[in-house]
N, C-alpha and C positions, 0 to 999 in steps of 0.2 A: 323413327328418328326424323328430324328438320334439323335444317339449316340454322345456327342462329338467327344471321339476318332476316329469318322468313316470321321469326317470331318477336321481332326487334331489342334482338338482344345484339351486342358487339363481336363479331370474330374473332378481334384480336384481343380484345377482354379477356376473351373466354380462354384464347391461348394462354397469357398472361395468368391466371388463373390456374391451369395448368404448371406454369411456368414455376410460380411461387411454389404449389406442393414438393412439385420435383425435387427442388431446392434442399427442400425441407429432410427429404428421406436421400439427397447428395449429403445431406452434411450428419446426416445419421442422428437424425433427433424423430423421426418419425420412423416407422420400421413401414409402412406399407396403407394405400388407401384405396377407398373405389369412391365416386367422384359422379353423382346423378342429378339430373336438372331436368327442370321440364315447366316449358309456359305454353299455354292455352293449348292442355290435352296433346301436347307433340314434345318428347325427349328429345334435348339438343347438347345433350354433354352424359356419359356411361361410359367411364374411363378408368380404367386400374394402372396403379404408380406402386414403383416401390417390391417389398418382399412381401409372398403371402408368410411368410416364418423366416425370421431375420435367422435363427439358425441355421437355416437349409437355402439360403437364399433363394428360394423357388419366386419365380415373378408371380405378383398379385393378378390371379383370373378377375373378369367383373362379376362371375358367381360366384364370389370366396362368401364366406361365413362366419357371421361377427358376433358375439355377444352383445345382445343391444341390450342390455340391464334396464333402467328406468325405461326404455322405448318400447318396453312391456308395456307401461300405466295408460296410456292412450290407446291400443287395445282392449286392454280389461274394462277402460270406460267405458268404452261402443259397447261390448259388450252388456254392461249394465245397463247403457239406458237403451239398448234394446228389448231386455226384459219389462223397464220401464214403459215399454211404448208396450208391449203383448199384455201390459195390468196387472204385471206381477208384483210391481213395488211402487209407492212412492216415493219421490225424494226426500218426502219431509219423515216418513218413517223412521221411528229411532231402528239403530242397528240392533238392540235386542229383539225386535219383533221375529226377527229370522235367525241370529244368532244369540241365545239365550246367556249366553256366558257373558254376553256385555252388559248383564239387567241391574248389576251392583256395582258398577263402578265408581272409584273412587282417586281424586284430585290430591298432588301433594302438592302442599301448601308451606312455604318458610315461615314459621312463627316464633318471631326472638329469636332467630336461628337455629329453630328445629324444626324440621320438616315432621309436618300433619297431614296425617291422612283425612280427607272430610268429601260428605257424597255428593256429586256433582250435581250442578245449577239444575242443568237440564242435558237429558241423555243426549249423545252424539246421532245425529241422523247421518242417511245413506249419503245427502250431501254431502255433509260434513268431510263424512271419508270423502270424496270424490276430486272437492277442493282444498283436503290436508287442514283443515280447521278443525277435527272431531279432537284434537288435545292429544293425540299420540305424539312421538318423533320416530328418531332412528339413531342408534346408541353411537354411531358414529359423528355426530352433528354435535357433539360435546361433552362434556364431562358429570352433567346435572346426575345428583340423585336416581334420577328418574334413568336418565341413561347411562347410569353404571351400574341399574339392576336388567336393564336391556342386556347388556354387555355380557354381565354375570349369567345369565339363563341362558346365554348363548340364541338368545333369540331368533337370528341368520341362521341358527342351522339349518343344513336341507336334508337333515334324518329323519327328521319329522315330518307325517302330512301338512295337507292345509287344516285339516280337522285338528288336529293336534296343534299345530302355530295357530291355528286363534284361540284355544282356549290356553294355551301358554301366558298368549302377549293380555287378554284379556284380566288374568290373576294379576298384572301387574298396574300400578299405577298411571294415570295419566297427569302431563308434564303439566299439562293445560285448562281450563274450562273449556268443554266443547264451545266452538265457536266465538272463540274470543280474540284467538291467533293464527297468524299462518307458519305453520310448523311444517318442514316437510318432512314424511314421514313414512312408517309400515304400514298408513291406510289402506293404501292398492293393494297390499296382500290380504286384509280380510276385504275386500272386493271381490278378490280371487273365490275366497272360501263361501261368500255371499253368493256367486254364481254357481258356486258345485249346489250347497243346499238347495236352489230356487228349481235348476234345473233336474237334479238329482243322477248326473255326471261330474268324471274329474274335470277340473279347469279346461286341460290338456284336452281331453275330447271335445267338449264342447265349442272351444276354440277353433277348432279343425273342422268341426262339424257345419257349423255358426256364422263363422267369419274365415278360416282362411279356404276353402274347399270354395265358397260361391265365389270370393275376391281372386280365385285363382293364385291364392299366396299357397305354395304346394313347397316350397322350404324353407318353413318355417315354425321350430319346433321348441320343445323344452329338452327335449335328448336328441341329439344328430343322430342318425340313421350310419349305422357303419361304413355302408359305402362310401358317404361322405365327408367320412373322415379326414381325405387328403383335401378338401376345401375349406377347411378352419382356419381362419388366421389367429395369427399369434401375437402376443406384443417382444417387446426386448426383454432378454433375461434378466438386463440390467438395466435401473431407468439412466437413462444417456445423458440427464444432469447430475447424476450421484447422489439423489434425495432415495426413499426407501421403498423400491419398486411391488405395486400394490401385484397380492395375487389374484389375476381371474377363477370365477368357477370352471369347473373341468364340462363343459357343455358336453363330453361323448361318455357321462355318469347320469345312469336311469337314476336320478334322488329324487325322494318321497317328499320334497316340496314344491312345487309347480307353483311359482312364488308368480303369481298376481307382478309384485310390483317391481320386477329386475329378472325374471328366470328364462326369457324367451334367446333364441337364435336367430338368424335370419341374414338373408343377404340385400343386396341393395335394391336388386328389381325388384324382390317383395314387397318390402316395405314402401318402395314408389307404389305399388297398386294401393296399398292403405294409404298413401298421403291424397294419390289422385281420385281417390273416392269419397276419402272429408273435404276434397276442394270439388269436387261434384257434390255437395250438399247429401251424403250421402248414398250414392250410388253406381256403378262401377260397371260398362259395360254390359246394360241392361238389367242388371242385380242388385236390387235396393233392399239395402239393410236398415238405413234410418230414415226416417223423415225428413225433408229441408230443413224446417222450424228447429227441427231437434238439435241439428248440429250448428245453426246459430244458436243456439244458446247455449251449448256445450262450451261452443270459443267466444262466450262473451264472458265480462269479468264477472266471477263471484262473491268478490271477497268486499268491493264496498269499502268502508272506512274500517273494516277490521284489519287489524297491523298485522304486520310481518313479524316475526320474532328477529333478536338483534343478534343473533348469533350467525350462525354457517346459514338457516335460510334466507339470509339477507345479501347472501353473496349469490344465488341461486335465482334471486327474484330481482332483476335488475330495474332501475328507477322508471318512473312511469310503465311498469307493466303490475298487471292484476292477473289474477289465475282462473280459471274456466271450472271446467267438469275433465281434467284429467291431461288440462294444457297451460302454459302461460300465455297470458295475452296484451299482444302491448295495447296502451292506453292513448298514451303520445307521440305524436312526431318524433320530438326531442327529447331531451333529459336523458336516457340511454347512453350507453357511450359506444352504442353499434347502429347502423342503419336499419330500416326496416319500416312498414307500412303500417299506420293504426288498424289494428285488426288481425299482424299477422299472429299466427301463433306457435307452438314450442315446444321445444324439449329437447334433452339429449339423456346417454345412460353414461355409466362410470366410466366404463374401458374407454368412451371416445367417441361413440358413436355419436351423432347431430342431424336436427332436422327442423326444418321451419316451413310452415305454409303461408302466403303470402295473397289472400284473396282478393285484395284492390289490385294487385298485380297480375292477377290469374297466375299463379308462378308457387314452384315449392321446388326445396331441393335437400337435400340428404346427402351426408358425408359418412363414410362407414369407415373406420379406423378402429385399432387397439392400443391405443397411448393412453393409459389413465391420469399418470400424471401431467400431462401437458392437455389434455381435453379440454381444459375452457381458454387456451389459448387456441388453438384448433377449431374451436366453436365461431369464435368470435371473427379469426383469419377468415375461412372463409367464409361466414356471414355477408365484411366487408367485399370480400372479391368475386359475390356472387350480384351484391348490387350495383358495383362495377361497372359490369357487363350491360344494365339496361340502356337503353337509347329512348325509349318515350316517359 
């Protein structure tokens, strides 16, 4: 830990910062948060607010344990392109060379109002999956054709391996031509299943083995460990504005999906060792997993003049930002309707969780909550009252 002022960031910002959360879970719209900051390699804010289980009122520890859902996908990508960097893949590789089940797929198409099936332009590579342009979605993101046979196959389920969820999602159509939209999507879970094949481990192990074991992330899992069971947080049983409170997965169920792209747990100081080691270029306390190069080009954009689709990912991809290898990445200054530096980059998962790394500022910071429905107000809050706090 430092001081803020030692890092030139504001003390009374930072209280203020605090200040606001509290508020938040005073007025019982937030049930509980942990609250981590860190510029140039020194933590100056690891703070817990709130209930760890608005049921039990128990006060939120700063090692509580959250569902990070998507904060999976930026793992899974290190992940792959570190197999990239040992020559196990290319990026431009279609995804059938390693998973056979994608080698026929097939595009629906509205013609005269009747949806056609017809074979794609050109096969989805590993990119593709990595920056959600291979033409998938996620049957939540809307009502199309395409994602109301998602819906119907029960796609999410986690009864199924990862062997089994690819070649499910695979039989089914894609929304899009590979590479023609930015859809976001179930790519990161054949990620997942692309890392079991390559390495010839579950996800689950590999991850552990790979990345959390050298990064020193030692709680951070796809099943909580029984003992720590009493550090789960919870969200409200009921969402606190009366809209239709979403249900989390049960993180303390061994399920047969190790979902790539939402299935991880994890607490705050872990996931600070993975931010501080993609803002180390890579490497983390003497333990290099990727290359410099590699991880600029991870958070540089990918997507280029290929659009965003106008649906639910357009609310997900806010204005002047572009997406990476497994991050958003802003573009602009401006345009935004949140602050932040050209360069930083992004993500958060369903229940609430948020994180953003800031490399013109040396600076990254992580909010770990369970509000699903109120998460992108949450995201956004403290974005602003994080940049606040700077002074240079």
């Amino acid at each position: 830990m430092a001081s803020p002022h030692s890092v030139g960031l504001c003390p009374q910002r930072m209280q203020r910062l605090l200040d606001v959360l509290q508020a938040e879970v005073d007025r019982q719209r937030l049930p509980g948060a942990v609250a981590l900051m860190a510029r140039h390699g020194k933590m100056v804010l690891y703070e817990g607010l709130g209930a760890l289980d608005p049921a039990s009122a128990t006060p939120m520890p700063r090692d509580a344990i959250f569902r990070i859902y998507s904060m999976t996908k930026p793992i899974v990508s290190v992940a792959v392109m570190m197999l990239m960097e040992q020559g196990q893949l290319l990026l431009s590789d279609p995804v059938a060379k390693y998973l056979p089940e994608y080698g026929a797929q097939k595009v629906a198409h509205l013609v005269h109002g009747v949806v056609q099936l017809q074979a794609v332009r050109r096969p989805a590579t590993i990119q593709d999956l990595l920056r959600h342009t291979a033409g998938l979605t996620y049957e939540f993101m809307g009502s199309s054709s395409v994602q109301r046979q998602y819906a119907q196959s029960r796609i999410g389920s986690r009864e199924r391996s990862n062997a089994e969820f690819s070649h499910q999602l695979a039989a089914l159509p894609l929304m899009f031509e590979p590479g023609s939209v930015w859809e976001y999507s179930r790519a990161t879970d054949v990620l997942g299943r692309l890392v079991e094949v390559l390495s010839g481990q579950t996800l689950g192990n590999y991850l552990q083995e790979q990345i959390f074991k050298p990064l020193g992330m030692l709680e951070t899992w796809f099943c909580v460990p029984q003992p720590c069971y009493s550090r789960i947080a919870e969200p409200f049983a009921r969402d606190p504005e009366g809209g239709v409170q979403m249900r989390v997965i049960d993180v303390r169920e061994d399920a047969a999906l190790e979902s790539g792209g939402g299935g991880l747990a994890s607490t705050a100081i872990d996931y600070a060792r993975f931010l501080q080691f993609m803002l180390n270029k890579g490497e983390l306390d003497g333990v290099r997993l990727l290359g410099s190069r590699t991880v600029a080009f991870m958070t540089a954009d990918h997507l280029g003049n290929i659009p965003v689709n106008s649906g639910a990912s357009s609310e997900l991809l806010p204005p002047g930002h572009g997406f990476g290898l497994g991050f958003a990445v802003r573009k602009e200054l401006g345009i935004a309707s949140e602050p932040g530096s050209v360069g930083t980059y992004f993500w958060g998962g369903m229940a609430g969780t948020t994180f953003f790394v800031d490399p013109a500022a040396d600076m990254f910071a992580c909010l770990m909550l369970q509000a699903p429905n109120q998460r992108e107000y949450y995201r956004r809050l403290f974005r602003d009252l994080v940049y606040a706090t700077l002074l240079d």
